[in-house]
DSSP file (Angstrom, degrees, kcal/mol; ACC not computed):
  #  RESIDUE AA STRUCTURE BP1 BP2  ACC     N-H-->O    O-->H-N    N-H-->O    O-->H-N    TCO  KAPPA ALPHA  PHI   PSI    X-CA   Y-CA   Z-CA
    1    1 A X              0   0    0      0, 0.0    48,-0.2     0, 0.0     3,-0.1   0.000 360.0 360.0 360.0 159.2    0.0    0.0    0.0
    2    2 A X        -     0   0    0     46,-2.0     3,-0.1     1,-0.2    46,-0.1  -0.190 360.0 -40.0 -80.4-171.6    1.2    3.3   -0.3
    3    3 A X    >   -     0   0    0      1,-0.1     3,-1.0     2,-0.1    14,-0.3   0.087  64.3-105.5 -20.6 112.8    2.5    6.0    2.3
    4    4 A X  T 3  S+     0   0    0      1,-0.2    14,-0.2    -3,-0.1     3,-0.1  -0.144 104.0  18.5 -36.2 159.2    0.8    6.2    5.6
    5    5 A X  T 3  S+     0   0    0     12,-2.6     2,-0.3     1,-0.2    -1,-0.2   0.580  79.4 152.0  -8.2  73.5   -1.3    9.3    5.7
    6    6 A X    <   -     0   0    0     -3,-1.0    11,-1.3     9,-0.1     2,-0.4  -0.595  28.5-159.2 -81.6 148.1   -1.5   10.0    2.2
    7    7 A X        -     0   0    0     -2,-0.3     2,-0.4     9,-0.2     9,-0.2  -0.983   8.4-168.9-131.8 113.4   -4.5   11.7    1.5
    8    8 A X        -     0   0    0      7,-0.5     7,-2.9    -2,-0.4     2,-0.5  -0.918  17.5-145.3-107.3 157.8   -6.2   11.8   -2.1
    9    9 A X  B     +A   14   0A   0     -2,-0.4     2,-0.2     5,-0.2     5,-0.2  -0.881  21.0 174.1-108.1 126.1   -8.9   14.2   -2.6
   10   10 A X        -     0   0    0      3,-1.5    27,-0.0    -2,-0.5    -2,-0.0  -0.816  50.3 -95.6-132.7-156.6  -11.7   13.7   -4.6
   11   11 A X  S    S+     0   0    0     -2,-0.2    17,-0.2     1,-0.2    -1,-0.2   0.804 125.9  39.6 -66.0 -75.6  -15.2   15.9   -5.2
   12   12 A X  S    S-     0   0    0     15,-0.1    16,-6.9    20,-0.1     2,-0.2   0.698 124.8 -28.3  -1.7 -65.5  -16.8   13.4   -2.4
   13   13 A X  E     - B   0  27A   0     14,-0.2    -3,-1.5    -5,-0.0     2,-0.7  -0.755  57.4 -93.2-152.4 177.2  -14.2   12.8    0.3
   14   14 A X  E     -AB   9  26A   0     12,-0.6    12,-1.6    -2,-0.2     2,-1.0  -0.915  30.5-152.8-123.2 110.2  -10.8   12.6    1.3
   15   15 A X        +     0   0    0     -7,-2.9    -7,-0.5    -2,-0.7    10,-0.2  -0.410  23.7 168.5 -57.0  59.3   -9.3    9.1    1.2
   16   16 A X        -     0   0    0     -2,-1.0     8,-6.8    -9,-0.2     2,-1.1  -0.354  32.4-137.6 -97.7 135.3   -6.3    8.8    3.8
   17   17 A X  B     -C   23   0A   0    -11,-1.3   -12,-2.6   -14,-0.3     6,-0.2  -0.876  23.3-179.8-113.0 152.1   -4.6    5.4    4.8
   18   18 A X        +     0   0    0      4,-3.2     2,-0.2    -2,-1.1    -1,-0.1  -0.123  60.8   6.1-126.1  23.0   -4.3    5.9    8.5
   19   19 A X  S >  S-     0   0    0      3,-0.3     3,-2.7     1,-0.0    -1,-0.4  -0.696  94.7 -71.3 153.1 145.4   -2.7    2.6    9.1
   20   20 A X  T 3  S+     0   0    0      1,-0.3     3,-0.1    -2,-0.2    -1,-0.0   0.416 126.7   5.5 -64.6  18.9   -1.4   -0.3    7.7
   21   21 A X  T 3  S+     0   0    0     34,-0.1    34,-0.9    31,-0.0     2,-0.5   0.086 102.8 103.5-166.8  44.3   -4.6   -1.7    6.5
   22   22 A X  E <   - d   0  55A   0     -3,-2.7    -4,-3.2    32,-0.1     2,-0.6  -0.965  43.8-172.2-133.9 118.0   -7.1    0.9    7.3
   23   23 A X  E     -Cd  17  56A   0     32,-2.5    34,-2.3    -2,-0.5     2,-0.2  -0.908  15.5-164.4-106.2 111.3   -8.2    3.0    4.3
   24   24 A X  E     - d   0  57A   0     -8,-6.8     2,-0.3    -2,-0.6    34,-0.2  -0.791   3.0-170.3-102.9 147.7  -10.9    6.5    6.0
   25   25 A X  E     - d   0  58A   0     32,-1.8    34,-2.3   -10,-0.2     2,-0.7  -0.995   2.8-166.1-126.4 126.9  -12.8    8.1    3.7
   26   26 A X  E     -Bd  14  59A   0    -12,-1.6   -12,-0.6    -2,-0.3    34,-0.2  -0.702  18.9-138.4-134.2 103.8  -14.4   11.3    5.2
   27   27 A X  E     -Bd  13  60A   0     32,-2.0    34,-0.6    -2,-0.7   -14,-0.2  -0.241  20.2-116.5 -71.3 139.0  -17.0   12.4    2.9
   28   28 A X        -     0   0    0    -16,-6.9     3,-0.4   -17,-0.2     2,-0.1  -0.180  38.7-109.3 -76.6 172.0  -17.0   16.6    2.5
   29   29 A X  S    S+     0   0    0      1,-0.2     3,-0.1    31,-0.1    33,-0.1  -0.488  98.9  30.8 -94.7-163.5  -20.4   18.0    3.9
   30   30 A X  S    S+     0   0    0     -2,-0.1     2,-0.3     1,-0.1    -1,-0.2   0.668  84.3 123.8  -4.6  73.1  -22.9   19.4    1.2
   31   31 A X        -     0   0    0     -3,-0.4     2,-0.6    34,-0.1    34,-0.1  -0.864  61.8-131.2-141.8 134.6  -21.9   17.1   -1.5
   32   32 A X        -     0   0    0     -2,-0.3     2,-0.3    32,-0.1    34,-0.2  -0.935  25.1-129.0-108.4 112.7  -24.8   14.9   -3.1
   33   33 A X  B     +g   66   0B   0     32,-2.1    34,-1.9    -2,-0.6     2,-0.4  -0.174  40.7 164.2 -54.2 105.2  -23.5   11.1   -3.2
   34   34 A X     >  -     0   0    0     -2,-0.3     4,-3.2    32,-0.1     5,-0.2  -0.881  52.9-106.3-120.9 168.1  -24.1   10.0   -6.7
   35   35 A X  T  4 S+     0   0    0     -2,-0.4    -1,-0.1     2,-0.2    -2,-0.1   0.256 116.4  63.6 -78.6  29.8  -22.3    6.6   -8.2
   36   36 A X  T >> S+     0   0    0      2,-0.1     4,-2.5     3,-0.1     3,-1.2   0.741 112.2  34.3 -95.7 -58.1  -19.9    9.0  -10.4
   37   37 A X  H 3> S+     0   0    0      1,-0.3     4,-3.0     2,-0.2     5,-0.2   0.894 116.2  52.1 -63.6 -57.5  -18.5   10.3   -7.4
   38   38 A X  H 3X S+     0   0    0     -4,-3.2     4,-1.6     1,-0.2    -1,-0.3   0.723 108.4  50.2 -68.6 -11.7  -18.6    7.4   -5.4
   39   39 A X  H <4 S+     0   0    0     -3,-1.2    -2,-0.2     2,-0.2     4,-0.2   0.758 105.2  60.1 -96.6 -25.5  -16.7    5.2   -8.3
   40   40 A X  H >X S+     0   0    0     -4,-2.5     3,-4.6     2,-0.1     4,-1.4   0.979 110.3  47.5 -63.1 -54.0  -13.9    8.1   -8.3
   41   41 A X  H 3X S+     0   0    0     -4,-3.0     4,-1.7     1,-0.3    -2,-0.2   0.840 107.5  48.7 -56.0 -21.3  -13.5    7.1   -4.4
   42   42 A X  H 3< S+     0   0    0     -4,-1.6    -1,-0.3    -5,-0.2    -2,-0.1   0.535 109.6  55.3 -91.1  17.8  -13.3    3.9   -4.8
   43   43 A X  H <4 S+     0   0    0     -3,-4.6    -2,-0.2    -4,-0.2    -1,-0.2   0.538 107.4  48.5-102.9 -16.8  -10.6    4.5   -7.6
   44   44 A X  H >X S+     0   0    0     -4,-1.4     4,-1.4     2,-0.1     3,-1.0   0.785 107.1  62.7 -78.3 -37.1   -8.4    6.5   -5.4
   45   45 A X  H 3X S+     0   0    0     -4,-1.7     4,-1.1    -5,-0.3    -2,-0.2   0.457 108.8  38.9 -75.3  -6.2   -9.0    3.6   -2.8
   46   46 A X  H 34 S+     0   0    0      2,-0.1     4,-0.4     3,-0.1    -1,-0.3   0.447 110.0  53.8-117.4  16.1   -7.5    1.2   -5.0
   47   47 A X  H <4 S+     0   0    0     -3,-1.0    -2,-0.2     2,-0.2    -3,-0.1   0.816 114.2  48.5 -82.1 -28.7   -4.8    3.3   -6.2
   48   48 A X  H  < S+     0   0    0     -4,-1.4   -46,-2.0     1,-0.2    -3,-0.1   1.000 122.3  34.2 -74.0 -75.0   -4.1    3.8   -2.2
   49   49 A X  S >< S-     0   0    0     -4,-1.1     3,-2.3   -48,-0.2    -1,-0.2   0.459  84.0-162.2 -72.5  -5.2   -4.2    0.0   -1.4
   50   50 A X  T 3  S-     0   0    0     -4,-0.4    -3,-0.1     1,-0.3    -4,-0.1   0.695  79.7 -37.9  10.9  80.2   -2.7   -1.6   -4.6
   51   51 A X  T 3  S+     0   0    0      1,-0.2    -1,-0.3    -5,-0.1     2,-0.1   0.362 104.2 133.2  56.0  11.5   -4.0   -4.9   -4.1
   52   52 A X    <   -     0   0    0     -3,-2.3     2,-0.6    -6,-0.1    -1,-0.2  -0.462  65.2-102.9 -75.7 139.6   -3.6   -5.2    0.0
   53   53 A X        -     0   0    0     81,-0.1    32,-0.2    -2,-0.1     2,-0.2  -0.845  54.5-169.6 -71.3 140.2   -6.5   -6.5    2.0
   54   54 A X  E     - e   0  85A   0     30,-2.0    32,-4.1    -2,-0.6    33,-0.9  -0.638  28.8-145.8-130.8 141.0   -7.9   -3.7    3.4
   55   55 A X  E     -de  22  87A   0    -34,-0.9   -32,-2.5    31,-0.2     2,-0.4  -0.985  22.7-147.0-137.6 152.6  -10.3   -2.5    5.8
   56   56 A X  E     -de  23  88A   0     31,-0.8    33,-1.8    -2,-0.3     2,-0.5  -0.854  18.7-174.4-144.5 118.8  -12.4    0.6    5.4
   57   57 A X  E     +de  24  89A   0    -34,-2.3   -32,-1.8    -2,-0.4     2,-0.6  -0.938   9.0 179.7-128.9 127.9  -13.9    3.3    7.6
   58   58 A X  E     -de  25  90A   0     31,-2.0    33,-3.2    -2,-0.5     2,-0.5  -0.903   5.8-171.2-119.7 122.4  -16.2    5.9    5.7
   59   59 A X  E     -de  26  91A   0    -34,-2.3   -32,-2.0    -2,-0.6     2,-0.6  -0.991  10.7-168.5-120.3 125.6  -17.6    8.7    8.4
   60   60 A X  E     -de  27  92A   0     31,-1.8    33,-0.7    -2,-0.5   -32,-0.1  -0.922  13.1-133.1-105.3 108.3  -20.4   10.8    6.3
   61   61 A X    >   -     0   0    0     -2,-0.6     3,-1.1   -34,-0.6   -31,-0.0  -0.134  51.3 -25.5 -57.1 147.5  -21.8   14.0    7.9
   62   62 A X  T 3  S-     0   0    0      1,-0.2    31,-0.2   -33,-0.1    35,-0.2   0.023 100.1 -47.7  49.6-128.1  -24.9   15.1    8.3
   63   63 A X  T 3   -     0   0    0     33,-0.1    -1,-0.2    29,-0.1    -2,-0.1  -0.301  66.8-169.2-142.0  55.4  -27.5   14.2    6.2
   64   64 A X    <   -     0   0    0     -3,-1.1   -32,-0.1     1,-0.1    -2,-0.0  -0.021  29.7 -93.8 -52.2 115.8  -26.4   14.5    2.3
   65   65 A X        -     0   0    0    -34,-0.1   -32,-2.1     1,-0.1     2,-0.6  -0.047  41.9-158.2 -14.1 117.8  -28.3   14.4   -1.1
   66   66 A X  B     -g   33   0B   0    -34,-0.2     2,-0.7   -32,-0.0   -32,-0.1  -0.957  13.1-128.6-129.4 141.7  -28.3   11.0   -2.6
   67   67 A X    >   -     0   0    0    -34,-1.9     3,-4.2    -2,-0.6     4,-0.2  -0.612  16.3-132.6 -77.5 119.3  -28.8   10.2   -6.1
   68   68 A X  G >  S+     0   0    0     -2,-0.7     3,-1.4     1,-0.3    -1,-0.2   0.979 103.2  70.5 -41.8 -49.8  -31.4    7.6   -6.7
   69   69 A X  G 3  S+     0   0    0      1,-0.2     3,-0.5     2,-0.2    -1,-0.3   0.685  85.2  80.0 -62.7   2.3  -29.1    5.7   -9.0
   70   70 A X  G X  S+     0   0    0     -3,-4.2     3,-0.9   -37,-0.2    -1,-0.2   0.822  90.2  46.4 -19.6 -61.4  -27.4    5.0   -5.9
   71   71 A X  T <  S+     0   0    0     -3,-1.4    -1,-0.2     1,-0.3    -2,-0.2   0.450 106.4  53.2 -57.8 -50.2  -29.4    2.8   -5.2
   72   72 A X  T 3  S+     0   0    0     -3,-0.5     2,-0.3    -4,-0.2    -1,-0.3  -0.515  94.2  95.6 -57.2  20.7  -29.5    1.0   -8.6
   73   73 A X    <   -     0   0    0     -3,-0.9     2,-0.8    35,-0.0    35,-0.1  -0.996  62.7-148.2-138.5 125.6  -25.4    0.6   -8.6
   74   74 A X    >   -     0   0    0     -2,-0.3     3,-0.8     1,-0.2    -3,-0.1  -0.846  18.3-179.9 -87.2 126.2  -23.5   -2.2   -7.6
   75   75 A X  T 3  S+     0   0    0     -2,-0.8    -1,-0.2     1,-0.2     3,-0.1   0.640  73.4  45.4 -92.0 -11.0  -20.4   -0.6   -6.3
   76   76 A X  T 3  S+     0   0    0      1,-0.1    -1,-0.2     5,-0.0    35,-0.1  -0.199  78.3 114.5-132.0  20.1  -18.4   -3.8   -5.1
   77   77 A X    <   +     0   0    0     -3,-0.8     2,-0.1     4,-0.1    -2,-0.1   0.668  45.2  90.9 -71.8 -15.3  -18.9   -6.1   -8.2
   78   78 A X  S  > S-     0   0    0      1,-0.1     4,-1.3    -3,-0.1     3,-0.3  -0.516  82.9-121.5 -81.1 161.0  -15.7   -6.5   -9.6
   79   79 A X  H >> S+     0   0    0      2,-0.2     4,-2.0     1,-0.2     3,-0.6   0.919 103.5  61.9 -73.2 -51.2  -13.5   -9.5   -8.4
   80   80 A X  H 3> S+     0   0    0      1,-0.3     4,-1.3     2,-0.3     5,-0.3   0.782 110.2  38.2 -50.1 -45.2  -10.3   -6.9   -7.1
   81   81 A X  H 3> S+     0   0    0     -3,-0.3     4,-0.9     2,-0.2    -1,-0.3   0.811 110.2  59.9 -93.5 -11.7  -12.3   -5.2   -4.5
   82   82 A X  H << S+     0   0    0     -4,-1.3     3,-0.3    -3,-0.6    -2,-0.3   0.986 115.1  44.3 -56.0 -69.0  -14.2   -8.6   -3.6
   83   83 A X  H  < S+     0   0    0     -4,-2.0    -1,-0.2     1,-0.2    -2,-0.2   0.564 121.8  28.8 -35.7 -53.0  -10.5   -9.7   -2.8
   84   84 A X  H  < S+     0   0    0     -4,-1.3   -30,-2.0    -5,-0.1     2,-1.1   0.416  95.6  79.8-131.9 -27.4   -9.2   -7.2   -1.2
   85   85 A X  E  <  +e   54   0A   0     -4,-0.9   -30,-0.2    -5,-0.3     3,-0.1  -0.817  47.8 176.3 -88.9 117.1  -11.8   -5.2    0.9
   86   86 A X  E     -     0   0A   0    -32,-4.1    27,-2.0    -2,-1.1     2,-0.3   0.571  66.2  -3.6 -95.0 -30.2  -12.5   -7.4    4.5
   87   87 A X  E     -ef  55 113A   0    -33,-0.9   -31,-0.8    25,-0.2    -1,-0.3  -0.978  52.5-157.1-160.2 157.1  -15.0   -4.9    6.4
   88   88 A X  E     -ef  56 114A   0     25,-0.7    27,-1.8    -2,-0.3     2,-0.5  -0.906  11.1-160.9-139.8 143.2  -16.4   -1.5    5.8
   89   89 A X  E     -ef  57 115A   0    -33,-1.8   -31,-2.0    -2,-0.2     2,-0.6  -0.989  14.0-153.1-136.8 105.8  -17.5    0.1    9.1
   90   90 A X  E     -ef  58 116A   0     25,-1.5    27,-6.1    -2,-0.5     2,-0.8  -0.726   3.6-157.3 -95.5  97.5  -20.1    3.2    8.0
   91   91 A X  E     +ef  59 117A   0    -33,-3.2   -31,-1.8    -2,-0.6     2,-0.4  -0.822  27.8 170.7 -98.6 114.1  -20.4    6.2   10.5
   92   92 A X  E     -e   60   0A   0     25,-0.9     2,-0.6    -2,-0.8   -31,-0.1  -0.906  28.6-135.1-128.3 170.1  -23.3    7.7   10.0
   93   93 A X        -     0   0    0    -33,-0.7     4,-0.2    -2,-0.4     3,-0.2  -0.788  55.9  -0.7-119.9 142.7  -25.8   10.3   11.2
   94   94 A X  S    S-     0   0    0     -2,-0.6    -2,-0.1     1,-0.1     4,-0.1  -0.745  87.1 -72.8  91.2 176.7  -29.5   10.8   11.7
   95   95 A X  S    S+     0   0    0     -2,-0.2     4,-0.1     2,-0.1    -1,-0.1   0.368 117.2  50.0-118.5  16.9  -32.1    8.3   11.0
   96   96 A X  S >> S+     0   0    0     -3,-0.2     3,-1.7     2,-0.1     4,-1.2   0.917  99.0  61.0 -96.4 -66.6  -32.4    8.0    7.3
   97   97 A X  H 3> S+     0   0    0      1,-0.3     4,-1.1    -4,-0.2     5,-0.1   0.532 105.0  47.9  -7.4 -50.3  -29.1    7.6    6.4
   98   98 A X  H 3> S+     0   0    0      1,-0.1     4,-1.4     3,-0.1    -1,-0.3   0.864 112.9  54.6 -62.9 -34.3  -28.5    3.9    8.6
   99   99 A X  H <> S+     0   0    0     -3,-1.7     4,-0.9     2,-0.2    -2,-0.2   0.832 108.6  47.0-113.0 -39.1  -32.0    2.7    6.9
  100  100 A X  H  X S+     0   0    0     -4,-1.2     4,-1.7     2,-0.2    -1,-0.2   0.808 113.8  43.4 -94.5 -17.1  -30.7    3.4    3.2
  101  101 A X  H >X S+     0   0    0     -4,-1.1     4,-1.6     2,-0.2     3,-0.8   0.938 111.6  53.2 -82.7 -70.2  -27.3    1.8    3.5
  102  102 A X  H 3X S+     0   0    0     -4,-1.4     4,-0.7     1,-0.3    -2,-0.2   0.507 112.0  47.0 -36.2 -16.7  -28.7   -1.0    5.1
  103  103 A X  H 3X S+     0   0    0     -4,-0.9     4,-1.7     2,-0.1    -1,-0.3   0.976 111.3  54.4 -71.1 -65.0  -31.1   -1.1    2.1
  104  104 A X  H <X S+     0   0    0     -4,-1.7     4,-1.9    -3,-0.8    -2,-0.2   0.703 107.4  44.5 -22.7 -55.7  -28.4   -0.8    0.0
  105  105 A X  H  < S+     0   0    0     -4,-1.6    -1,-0.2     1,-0.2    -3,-0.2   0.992 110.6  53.0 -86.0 -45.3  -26.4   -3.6    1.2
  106  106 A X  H  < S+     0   0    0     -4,-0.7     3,-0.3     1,-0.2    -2,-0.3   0.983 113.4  48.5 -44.2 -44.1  -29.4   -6.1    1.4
  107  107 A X  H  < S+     0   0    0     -4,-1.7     2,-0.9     1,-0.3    -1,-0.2   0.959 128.7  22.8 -52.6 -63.3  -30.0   -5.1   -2.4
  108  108 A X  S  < S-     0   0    0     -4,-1.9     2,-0.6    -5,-0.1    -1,-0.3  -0.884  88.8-157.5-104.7  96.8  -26.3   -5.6   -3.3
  109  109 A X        -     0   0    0     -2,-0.9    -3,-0.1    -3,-0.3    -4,-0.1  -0.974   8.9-141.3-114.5 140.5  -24.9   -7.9   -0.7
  110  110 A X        -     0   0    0     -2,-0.6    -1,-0.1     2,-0.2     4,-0.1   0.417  17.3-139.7-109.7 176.5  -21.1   -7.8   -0.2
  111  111 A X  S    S+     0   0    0    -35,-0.1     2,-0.3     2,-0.1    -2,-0.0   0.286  96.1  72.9-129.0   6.9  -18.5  -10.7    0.5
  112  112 A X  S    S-     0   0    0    -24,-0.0    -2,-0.2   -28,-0.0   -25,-0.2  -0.759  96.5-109.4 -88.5 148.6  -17.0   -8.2    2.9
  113  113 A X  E     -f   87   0A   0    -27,-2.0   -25,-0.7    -2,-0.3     2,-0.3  -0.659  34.4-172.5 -86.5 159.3  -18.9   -7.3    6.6
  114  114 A X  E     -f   88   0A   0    -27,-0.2     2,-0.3    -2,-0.2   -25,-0.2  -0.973   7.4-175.5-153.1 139.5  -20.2   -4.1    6.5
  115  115 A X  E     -f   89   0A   0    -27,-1.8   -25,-1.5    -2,-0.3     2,-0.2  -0.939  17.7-148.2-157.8 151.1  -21.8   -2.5    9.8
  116  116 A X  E     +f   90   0A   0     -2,-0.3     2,-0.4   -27,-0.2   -25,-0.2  -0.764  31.7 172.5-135.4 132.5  -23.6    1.1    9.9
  117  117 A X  E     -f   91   0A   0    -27,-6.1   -25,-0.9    -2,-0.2     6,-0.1  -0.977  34.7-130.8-159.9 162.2  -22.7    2.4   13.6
  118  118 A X  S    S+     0   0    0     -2,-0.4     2,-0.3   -27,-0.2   -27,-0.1  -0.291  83.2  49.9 -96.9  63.4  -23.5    6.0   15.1
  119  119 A X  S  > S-     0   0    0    -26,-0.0     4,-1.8     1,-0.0     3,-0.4  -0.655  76.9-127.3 168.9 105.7  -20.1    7.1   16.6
  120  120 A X  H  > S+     0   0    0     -2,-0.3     4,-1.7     1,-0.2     5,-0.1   0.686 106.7  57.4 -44.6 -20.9  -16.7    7.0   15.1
  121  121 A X  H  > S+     0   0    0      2,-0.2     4,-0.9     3,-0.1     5,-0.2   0.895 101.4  54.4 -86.2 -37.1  -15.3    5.1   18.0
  122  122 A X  H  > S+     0   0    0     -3,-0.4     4,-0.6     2,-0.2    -2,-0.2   0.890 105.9  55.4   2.9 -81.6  -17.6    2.4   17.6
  123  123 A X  H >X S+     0   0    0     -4,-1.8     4,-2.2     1,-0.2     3,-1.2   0.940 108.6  39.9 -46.2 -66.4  -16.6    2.1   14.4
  124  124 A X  H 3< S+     0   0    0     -4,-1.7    -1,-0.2     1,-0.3    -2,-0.2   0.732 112.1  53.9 -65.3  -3.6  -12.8    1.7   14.6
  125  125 A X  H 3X S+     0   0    0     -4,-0.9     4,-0.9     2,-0.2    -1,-0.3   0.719 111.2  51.3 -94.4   1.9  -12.9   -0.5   17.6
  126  126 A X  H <X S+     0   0    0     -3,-1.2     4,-1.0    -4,-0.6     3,-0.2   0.979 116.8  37.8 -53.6 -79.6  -15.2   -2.4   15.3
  127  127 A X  H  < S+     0   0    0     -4,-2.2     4,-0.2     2,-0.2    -3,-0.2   0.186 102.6  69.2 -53.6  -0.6  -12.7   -2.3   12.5
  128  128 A X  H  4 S+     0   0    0     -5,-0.4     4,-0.5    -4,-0.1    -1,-0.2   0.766 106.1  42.0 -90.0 -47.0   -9.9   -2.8   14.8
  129  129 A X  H >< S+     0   0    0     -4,-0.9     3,-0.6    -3,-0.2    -2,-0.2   0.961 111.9  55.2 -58.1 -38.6  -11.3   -6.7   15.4
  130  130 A X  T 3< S+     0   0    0     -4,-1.0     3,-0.2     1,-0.3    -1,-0.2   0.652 105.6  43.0 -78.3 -26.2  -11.9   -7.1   12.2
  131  131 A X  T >> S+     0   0    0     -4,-0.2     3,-3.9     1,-0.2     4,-0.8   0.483  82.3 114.5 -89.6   1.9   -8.3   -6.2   10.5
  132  132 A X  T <4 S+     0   0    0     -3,-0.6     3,-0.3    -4,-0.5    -1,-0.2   0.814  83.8  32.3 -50.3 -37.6   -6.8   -8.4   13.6
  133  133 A X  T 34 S+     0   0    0     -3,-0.2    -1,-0.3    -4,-0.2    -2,-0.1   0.325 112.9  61.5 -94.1  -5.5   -5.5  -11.2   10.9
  134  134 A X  T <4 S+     0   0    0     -3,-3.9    -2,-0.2     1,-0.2    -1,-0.2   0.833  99.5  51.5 -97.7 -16.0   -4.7   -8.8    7.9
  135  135 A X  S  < S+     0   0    0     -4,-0.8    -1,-0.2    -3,-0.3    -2,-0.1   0.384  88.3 101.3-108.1  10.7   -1.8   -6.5    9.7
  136  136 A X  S    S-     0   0    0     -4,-0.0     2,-0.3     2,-0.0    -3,-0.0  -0.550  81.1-123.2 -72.4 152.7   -0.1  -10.0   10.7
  137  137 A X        -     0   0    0     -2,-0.1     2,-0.5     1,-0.0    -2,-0.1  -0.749  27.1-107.9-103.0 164.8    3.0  -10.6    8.0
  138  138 A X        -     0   0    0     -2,-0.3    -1,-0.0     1,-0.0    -2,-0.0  -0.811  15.7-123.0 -95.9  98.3    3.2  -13.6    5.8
  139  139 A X              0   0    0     -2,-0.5    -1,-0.0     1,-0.2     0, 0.0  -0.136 360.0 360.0 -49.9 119.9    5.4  -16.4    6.1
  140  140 A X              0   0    0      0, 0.0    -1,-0.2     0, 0.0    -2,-0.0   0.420 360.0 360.0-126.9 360.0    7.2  -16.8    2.7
């Protein structure tokens, strides 16, 4: 993976790895999530991880504009991020926001865990279990 806390920016978010297998995404506030935007982040995120497993913490503010065709997009179909993405741990806020990823992932359901939690500490001790087997090195 590259550099610890590299940060790329795109119209969404800022993408930073914050550890050696934790890729944050921290989505800007008034920004309406459409799948254009969301397929540049996940295009920085595999420029970031370059084939590492990975785990993922995405903290969204507030309560943002979503594009129906959200909705209608699978965002994790290709085989590379099946591989390589193990958890995404979803901080959000409000009560709409939990109800429409959790739609989302029942539509589109992952080969990765995914969990929606309201508190950013939550999340990473969440994600903290979850990477426990990826930051280990590999007997070769």
């Amino acid at each position: 993976m590259t550099a610890l806390h590299v940060t790329i920016e795109t119209r969404l978010a800022h993408i930073t790895r914050t550890g050696p297998v934790l890729i944050e995404t921290h989505f800007k506030s008034d920004v309406t999530i459409d799948p254009e935007g969301l397929m540049d982040n996940i295009i920085a995120r595999r420029e970031m991880c370059k084939g590492v497993p990975h785990v993922m913490l995405t903290v969204i503010p507030g309560e943002p504009e979503m594009s129906p065709a959200v909705m209608r997009t699978d965002l994790y179909h290709l085989p590379e991020d099946r591989a390589v993405v193990k958890a995404i741990a979803l901080v959000l806020e409000g009560d709409l926001l939990p109800r429409v990823f959790q739609m989302y992932f029942s539509f589109f359901p992952q080969t990765f865990r995914t969990e929606v939690f309201s508190t950013e500490q939550a999340a990473r001790d969440w994600l903290a279990e979850q990477a426990k087997d990826l930051d280990k090195p590999t007997e070769g």
